[in-house]
C-alpha positions in Angstrom: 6.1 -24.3 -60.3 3.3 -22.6 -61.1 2.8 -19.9 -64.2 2.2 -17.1 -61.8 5.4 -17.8 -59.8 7.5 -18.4 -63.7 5.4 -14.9 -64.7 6.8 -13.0 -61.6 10.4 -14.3 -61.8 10.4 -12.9 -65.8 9.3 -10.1 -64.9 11.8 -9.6 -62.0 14.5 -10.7 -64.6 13.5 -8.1 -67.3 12.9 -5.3 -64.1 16.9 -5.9 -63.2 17.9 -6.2 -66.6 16.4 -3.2 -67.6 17.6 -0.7 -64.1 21.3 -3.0 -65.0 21.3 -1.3 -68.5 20.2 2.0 -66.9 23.2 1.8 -63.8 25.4 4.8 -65.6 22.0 6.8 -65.8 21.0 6.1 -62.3 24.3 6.8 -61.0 24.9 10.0 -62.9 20.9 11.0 -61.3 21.5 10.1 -58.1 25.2 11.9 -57.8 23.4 14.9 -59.7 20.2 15.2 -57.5 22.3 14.8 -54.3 24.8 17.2 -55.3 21.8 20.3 -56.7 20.8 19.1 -52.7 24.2 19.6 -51.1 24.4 23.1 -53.0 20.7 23.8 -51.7 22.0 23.1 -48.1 24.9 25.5 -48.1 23.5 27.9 -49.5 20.1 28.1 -47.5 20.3 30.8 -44.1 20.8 28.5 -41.4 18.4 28.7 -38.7 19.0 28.1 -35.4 16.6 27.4 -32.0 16.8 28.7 -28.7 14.4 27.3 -25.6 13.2 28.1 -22.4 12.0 25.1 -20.2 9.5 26.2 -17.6 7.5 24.6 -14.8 4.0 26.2 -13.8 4.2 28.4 -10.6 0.5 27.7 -9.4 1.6 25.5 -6.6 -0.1 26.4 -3.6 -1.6 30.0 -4.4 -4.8 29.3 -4.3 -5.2 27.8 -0.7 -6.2 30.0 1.4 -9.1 31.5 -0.9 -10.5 28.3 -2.1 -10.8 27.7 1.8 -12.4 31.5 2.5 -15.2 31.0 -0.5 -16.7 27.6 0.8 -17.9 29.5 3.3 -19.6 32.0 1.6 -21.1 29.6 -0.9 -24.0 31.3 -3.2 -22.5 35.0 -2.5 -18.7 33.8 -4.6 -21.3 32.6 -7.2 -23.0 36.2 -6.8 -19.8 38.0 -7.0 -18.2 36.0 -10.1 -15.4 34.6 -8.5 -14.0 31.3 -9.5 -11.2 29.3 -8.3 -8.8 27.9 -11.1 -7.1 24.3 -11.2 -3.7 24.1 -11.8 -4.3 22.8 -15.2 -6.4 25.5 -16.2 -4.0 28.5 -14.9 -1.4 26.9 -16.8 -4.0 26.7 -20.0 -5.0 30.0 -19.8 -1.4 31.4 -19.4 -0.8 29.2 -22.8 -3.6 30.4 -24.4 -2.8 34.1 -23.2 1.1 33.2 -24.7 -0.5 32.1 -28.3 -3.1 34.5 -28.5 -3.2 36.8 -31.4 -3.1 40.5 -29.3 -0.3 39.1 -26.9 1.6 38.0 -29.9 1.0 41.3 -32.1 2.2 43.1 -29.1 5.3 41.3 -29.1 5.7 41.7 -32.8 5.3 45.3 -33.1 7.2 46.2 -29.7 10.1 44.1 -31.4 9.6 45.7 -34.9 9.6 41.7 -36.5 7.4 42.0 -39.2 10.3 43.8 -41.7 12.5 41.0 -40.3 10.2 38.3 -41.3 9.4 40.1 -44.6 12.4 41.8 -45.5 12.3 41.1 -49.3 9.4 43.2 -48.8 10.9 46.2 -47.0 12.6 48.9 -49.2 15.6 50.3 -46.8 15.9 52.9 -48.9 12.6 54.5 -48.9 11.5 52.9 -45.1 8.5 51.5 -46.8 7.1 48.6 -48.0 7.7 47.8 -51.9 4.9 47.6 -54.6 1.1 48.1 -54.1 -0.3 48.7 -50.4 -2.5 45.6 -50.7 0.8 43.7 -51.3 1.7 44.7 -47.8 2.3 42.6 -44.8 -0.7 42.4 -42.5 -0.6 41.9 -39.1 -2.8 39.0 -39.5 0.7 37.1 -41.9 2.7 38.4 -38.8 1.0 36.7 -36.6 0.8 33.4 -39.2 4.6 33.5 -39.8 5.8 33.7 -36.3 2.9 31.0 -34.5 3.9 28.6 -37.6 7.7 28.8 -38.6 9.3 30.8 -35.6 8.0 29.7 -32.0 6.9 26.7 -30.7 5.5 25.6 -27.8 5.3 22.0 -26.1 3.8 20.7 -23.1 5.3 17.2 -21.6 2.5 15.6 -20.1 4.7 13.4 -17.5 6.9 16.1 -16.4 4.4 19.0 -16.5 7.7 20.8 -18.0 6.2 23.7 -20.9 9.0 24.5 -23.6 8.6 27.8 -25.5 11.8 27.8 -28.7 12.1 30.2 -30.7 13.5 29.2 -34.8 15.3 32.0 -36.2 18.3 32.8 -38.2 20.0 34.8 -35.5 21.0 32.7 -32.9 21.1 35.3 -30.4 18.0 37.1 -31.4 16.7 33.5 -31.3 17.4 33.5 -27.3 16.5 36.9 -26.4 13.2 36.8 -27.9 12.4 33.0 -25.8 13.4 35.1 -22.7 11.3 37.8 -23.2 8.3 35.9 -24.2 8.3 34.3 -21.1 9.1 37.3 -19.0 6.0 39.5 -20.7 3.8 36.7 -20.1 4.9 36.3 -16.4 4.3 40.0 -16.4 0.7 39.7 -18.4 -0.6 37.2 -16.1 0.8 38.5 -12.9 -1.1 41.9 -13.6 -4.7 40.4 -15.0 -4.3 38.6 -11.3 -3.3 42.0 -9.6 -6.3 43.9 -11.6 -8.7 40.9 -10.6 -8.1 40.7 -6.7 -8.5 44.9 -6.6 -11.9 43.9 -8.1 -12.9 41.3 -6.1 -11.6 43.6 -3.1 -14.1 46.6 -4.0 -17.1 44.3 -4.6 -16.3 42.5 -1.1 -15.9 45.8 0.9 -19.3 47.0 -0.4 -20.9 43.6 0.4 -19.7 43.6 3.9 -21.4 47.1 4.8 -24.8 45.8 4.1 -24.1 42.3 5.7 -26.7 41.3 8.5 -25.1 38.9 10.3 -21.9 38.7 12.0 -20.7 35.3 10.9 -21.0 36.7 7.1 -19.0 39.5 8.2 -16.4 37.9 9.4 -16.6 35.5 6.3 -16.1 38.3 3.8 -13.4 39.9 5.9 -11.3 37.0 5.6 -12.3 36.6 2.2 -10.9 40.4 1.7 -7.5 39.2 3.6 -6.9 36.3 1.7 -7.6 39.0 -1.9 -5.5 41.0 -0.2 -2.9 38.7 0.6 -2.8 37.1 -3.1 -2.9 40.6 -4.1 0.5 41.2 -2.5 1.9 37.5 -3.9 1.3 38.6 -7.2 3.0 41.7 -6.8 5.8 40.5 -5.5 6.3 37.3 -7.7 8.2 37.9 -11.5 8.0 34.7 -11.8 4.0 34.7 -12.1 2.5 32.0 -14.0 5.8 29.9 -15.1 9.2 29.3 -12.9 12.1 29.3 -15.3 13.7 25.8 -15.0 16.6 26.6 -17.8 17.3 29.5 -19.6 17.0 30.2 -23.2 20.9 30.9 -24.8 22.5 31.3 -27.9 22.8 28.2 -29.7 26.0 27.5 -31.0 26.9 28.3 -34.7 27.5 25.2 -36.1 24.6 23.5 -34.7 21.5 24.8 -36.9 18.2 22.9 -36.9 17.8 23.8 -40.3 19.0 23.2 -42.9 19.2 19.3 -42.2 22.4 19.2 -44.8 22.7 15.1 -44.6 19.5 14.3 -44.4 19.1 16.7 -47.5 21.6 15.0 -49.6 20.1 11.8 -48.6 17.0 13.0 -49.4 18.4 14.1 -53.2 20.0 11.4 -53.9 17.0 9.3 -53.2 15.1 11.4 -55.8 17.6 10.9 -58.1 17.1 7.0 -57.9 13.3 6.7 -58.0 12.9 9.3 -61.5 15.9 7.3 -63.2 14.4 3.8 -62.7 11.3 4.9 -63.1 11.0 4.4 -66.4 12.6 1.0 -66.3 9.7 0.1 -64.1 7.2 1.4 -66.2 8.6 -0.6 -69.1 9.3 -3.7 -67.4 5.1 -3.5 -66.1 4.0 -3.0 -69.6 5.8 -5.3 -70.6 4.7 -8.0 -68.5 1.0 -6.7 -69.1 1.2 -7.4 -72.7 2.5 -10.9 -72.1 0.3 -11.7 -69.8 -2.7 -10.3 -72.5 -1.5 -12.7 -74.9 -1.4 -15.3 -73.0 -5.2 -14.9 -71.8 -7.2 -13.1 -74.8 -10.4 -13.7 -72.8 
């Protein structure tokens, strides 16, 4: 046996005889830390989540036009038109979702910011307490609700986009998920409206001072297929996303937070590492100084 092998058995000896002298501390941390975390667990606001599963509702809108601009080639370039992918209609509806004037919209029309601030907001008075700089900002609006209130996934197999919604009210929790998604549906489904009525002006002014016939006849069926998506739009709620399941109120004993178990776990496992700490930290010395002995050089 070699000395390093005799060194680490000591100094796994003295490392259990030490944390065995400690047990009653340990015990008494760990049933103390786990128990400050139980408290910490019933007493928090539970929060609860609430989720809309949707399924983008490109599909097949963009058919007919794509079709109607290859024949018109450099003039869809002239105009500005561009034909979107499905991917990129469903980023841009995501990117309209998380943007910071959609989301301020959403927060002021719902009044959230003296719900996310309340300690803030004097009911008394209906104003904020202390200084006017201390004031919520839009800017923290925005902050708290894209970082602890929704959240947004994307399953790249399915194609399936969740939007939840984290809040203490459970059924706030699942009205505010369903009218995300429906002002979004609405948001996108008028941008399209408002850019086929464009597209429609600029085409009917094009084909006036058209020279040839065949051109004519191009842009006239490019202006029946605006018109045509024009009338899709309007008459499609369901715009950029097709609800698969509906958001509801999650039921009351089913929080996300606070984790209670995994919190007491959690304590109690603090609890263990700070009381054998120090038996660690003594049993390392320990073997340092031994081993310094033994090799002066």
């Amino acid at each position: 046996m070699s000395s390093q092998t005799t060194a680490a058995e000591l100094d796994s000896r003295e490392l259990l005889r030490r944390l065995r002298a400690r047990r009653w501390w340990i015990a008494s941390s760990i049933l103390f830390f786990a128990a400050a975390a139980a408290v910490a667990a019933f007493i928090m606001t539970p929060a609860y989540e609430s989720r809309v599963i949707l399924v983008p509702a490109h599909n097949e809108r963009g058919g007919g036009l794509k079709s109607a601009l290859g024949q018109l080639g450099g003039l869809t370039a002239l105009a500005g038109f561009s034909l979107k992918e499905g991917d990129d209609e469903t980023n841009e509806a995501l990117g309209v979702l998380k943007s910071r004037q959609f989301t301020g919209a959403f927060i002021n029309d719902k009044g959230l910011v003296r719900k996310f601030f309340a300690k803030k907001w004097n009911a008394a008075t209906n104003a904020w307490k202390g200084p006017p700089d201390k004031w919520p900002t839009p800017g923290k609006a925005y902050e708290y609700f894209d970082e602890r209130v929704r959240v947004v996934t994307i399953d790249k197999k399915t194609g399936l986009v969740t939007v939840a919604i984290v809040w203490k009210d459970r059924v706030e929790a699942a009205e505010w998920a369903n009218e995300l998604v429906a002002r979004l549906n609405a948001e996108m489904r008028a941008r399209a409206i408002s850019r086929t009525r464009s597209n429609i002006a600029y085409l009917q002014g094009e084909v006036k001072s058209a020279d040839y016939v065949e051109i004519r006849d191009a842009i006239n069926r490019l202006i029946e297929t605006q018109i045509r998506d024009e009338m899709v739009a309007s008459a499609t709620p369901e715009f950029a996303f097709r609800i698969v399941d509906k958001a509801v109120a999650a039921d009351k004993d089913e929080p996300v937070r606070p984790q209670k178990l995994l919190m007491i776990a959690g304590g109690g496992a603090l609890g263990l590492l700070l009381a054998a700490l120090p038996a660690f930290f003594a049993s390392g010395s320990r073997s340092r100084g031994a081993r310094s002995k033994a090799d002066p050089t």
